[in-house]
Rosetta silent file (secondary structure, phi, psi, omega in degrees, C-alpha in Angstrom):
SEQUENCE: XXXXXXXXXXXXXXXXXXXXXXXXXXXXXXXXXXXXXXXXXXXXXXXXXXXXXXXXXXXXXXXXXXXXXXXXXXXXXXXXXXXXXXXXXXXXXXXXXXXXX
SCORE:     score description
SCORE:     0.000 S_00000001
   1 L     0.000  148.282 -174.464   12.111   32.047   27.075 S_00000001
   2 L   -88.652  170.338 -176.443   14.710   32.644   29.934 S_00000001
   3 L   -86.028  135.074 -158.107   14.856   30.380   32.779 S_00000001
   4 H   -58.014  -59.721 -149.344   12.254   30.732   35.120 S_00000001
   5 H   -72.580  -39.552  163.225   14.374   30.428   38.560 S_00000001
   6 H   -20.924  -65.731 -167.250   16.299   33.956   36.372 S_00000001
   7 H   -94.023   -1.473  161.698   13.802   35.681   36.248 S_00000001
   8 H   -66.866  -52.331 -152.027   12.059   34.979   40.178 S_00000001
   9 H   -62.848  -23.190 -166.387   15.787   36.004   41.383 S_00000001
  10 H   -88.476  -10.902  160.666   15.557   39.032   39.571 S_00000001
  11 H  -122.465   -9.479  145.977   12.521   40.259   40.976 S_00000001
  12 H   -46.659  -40.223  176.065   13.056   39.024   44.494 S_00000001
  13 H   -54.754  -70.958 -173.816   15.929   40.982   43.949 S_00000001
  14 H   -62.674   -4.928 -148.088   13.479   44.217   42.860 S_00000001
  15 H   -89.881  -56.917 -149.430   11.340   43.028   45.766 S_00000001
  16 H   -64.436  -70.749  161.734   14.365   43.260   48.164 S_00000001
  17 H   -12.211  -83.945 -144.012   15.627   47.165   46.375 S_00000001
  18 H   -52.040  -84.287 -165.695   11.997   48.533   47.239 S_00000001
  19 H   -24.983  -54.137 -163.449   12.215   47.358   51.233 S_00000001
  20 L   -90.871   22.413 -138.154   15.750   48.232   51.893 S_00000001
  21 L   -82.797  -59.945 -165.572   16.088   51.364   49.572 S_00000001
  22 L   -50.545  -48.850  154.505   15.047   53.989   52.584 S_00000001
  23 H   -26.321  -74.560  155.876   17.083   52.518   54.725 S_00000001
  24 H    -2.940 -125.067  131.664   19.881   52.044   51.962 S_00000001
  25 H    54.966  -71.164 -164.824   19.674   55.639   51.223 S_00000001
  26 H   -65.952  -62.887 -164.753   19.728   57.020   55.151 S_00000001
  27 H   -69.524   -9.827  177.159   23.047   54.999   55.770 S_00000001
  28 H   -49.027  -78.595 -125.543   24.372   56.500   51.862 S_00000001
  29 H   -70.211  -55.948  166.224   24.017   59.718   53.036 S_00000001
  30 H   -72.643    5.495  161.223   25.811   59.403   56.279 S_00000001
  31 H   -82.192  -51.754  178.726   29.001   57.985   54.886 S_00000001
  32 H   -50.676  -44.964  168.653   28.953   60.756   52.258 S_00000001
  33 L   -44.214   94.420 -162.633   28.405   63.402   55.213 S_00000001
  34 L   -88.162  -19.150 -177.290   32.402   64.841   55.478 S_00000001
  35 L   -57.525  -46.242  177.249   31.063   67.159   58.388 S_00000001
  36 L   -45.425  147.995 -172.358   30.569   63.954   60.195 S_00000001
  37 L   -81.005 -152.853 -177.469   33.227   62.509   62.467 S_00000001
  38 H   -77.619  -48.297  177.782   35.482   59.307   60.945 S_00000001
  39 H   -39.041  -73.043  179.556   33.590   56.733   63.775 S_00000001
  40 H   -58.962  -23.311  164.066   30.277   57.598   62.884 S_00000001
  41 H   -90.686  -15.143 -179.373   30.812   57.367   59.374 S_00000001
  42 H   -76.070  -56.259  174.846   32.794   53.734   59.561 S_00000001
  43 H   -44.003  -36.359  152.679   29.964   52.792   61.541 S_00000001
  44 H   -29.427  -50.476 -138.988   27.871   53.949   58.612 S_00000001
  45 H   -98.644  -49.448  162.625   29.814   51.817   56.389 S_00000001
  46 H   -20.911  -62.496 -160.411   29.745   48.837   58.987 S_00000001
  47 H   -99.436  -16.343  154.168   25.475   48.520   58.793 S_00000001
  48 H   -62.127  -22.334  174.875   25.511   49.217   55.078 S_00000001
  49 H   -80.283  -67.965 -169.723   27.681   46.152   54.885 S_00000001
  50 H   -58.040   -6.086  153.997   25.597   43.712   56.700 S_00000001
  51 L   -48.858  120.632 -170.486   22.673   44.861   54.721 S_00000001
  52 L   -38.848  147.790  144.712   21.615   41.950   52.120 S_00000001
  53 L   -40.759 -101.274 -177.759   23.552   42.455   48.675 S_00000001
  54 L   -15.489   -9.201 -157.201   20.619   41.924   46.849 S_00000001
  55 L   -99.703   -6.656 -166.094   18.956   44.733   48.335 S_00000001
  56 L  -102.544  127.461 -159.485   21.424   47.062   46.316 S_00000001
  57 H   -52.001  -22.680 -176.212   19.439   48.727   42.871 S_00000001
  58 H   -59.826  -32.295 -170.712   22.776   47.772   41.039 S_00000001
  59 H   -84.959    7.479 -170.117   22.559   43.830   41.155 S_00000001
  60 L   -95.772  124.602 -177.050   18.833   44.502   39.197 S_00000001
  61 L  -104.760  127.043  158.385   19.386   42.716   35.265 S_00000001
  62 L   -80.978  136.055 -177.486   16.875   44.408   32.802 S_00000001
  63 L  -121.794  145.469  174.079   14.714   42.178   31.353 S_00000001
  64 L   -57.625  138.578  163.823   12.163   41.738   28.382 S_00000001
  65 L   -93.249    7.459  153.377    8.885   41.625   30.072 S_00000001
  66 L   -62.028  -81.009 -171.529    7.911   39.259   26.953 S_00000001
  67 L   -64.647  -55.389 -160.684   10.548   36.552   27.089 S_00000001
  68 L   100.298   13.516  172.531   12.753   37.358   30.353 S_00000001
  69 L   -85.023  133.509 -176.670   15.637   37.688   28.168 S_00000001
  70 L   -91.446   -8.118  165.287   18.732   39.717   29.645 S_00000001
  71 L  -114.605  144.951  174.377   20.172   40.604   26.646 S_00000001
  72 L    76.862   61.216 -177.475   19.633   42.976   23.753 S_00000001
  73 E  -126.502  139.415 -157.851   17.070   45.480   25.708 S_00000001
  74 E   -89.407  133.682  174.591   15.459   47.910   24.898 S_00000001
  75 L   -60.157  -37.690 -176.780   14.797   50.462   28.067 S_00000001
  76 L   -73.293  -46.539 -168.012   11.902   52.594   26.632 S_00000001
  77 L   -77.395  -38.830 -153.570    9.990   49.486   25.456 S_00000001
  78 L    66.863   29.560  176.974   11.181   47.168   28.099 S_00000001
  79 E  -118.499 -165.886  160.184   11.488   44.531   25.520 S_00000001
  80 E   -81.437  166.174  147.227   14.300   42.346   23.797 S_00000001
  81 H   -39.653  -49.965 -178.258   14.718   42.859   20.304 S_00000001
  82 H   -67.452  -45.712 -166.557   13.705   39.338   19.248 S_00000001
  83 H   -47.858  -53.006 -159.595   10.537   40.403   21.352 S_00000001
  84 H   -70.717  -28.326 -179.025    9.727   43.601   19.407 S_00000001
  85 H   -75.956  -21.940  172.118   10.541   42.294   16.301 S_00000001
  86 H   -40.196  -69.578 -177.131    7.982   39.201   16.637 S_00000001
  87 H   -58.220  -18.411 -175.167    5.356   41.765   18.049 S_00000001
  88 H  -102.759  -21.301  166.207    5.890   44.359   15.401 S_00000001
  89 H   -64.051  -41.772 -152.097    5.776   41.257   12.234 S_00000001
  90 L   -93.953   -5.411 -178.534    2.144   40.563   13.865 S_00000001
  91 L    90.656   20.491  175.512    1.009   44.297   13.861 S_00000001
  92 L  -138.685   28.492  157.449    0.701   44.938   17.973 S_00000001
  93 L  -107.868   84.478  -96.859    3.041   47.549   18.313 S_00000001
  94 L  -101.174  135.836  168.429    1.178   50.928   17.541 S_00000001
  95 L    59.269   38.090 -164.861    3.484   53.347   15.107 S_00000001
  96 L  -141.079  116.920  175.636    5.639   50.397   14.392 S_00000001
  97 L  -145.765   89.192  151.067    5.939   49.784   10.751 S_00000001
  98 L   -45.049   89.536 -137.386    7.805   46.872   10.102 S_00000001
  99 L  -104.863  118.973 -171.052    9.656   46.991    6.673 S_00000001
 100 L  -120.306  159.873 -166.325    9.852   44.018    4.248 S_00000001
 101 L  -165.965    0.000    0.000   10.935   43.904    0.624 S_00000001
């Protein structure tokens, strides 16, 4: 198992994403906007800064949602490795046919 205080920051952290995204997003757009003049886009770049860090989808670590382990993940399953191979030994992965010999 991963360390507990890991894996709260990591979804305060998704908690954080979801609030500021629209924002996030609105202030992207107008820095990206070349029609715009240089001012209005610095300013852009200005209130994007003081926006929390945390709030940005990039600082989000995928994690098994067994363990909480940050390494060795799989994206479709959303597990570790270790996880799926445990769960797949015991039979409770569906179309998972673990092969021993």
């Amino acid at each position: 198992m991963a360390k507990k205080s890991a894996v709260e920051k990591n979804e305060h952290r998704r908690k954080l994403v979801k609030n500021y995204s629209g924002k996030r997003s609105r202030l992207k757009a107008l820095v990206n906007d070349k029609e715009l003049p240089i001012e209005e886009r610095f300013a852009a770049v200005l209130k994007l800064a003081q926006l929390p860090r945390n709030s940005a989808k990039v600082r989000i670590r995928n994690r098994c949602e067994v363990t909480g382990r940050p390494r060795a993940y799989y994206r479709k399953l959303k597990m570790s490795r270790i996880a799926l191979r445990e769960l797949g030994s015991q039979g409770q992965i569906p179309g998972l046919v673990k092969s021993s010999w």
